[in-house]
C-alpha positions, 0 to 999 in steps of 0.5 A: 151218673151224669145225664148224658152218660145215662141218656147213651146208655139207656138209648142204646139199651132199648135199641137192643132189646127184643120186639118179643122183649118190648112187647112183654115190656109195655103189657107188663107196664101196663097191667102194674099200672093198674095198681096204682091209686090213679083211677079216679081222675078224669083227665089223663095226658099220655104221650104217643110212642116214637116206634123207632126209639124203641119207646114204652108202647102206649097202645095197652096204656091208651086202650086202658084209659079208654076202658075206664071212659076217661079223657085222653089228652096227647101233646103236641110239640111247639116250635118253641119247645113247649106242648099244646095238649090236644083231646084225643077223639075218634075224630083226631088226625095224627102224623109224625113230626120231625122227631118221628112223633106221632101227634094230633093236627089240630082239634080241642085244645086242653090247658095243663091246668086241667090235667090230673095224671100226665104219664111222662116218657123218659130214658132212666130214673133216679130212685129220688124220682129224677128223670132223664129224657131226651134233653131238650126240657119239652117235658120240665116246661110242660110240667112247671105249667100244671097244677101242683098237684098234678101226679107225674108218673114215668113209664120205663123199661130199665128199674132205676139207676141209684142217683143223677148227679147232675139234676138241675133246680128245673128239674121236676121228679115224679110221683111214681115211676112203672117198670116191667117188674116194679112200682116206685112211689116217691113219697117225697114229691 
């Protein structure tokens, strides 16, 4: 299926799902992560929800990372659309951008070379760890800038679609993918 076609449906799939739906959603998301091999790393970037797309809530997420006393690092988009990666504080101010996404004012700025695990949003996924996002690439550009080795795990509500037909050689797949019921691990990332 082409990015487009899926990016329609997946958009409208989360505009109908539940608030009792997506709560149970996120905190099943956020227990199943608690699997993962992840938890020895120190810096984790993860990106704050747009409420109004109905987007994973990283709240249960959030309160995990912090639990485990690990470094917090949000983004911010540029208008160049690139992301600056700011540490998240008790002193950290956010407001909403123009997209409705909730991002810091100003404070440390962190390079993407530090970054160990980034928790990426996206629509649907692809059982070869592609990913569709929103289609302005914020997230493949961000990503083409950190270490190699960094683990790319994609958060979602729906399991994966079979294949994206139409992914592109900037295209950058995941290391795993987190549902509700499910964790995918792709082994040849």
């Amino acid at each position: 299926m082409l990015k487009k076609s899926l990016r329609s449906k997946y958009l409208k799939r989360r505009e109908e799902m539940s608030a009792q739906e997506l709560l149970d959603a996120d905190l099943s998301i956020a227990n199943n992560l608690l699997q993962l091999p992840v938890w020895k790393f120190s810096n984790y970037h993860i990106f704050l929800s747009i409420s109004e797309k109905n987007e994973i809530d990283t709240t249960p997420i959030l309160s995990i990372i912090q639990g485990k006393d690990k470094n917090i690092i949000v983004p911010k988009m540029n208008e160049n659309d690139t992301l600056s990666n700011y540490l998240l504080t008790d002193n950290t101010k956010l407001i909403k951008n123009k997209w409705n996404v909730p991002e810091p004012i100003d404070g440390i700025e962190i390079s993407e070379k530090k970054l160990d695990v980034v928790f990426v949003p996206l629509l649907a996924f692809d059982k070869t760890g592609h990913r569709v996002g929103y289609g302005k690439g914020f997230y493949d550009r961000f990503l083409s800038n950190c270490k190699p080795d960094v683990i790319k795990i994609g958060l979602s509500h729906f399991e994966a679609v079979e294949k994206i037909s139409d992914v592109d050689d900037h295209d950058i797949a995941l290391n795993y993918c987190v549902t509700p019921t499910k964790i995918y691990s792709f082994e040849a990332v």
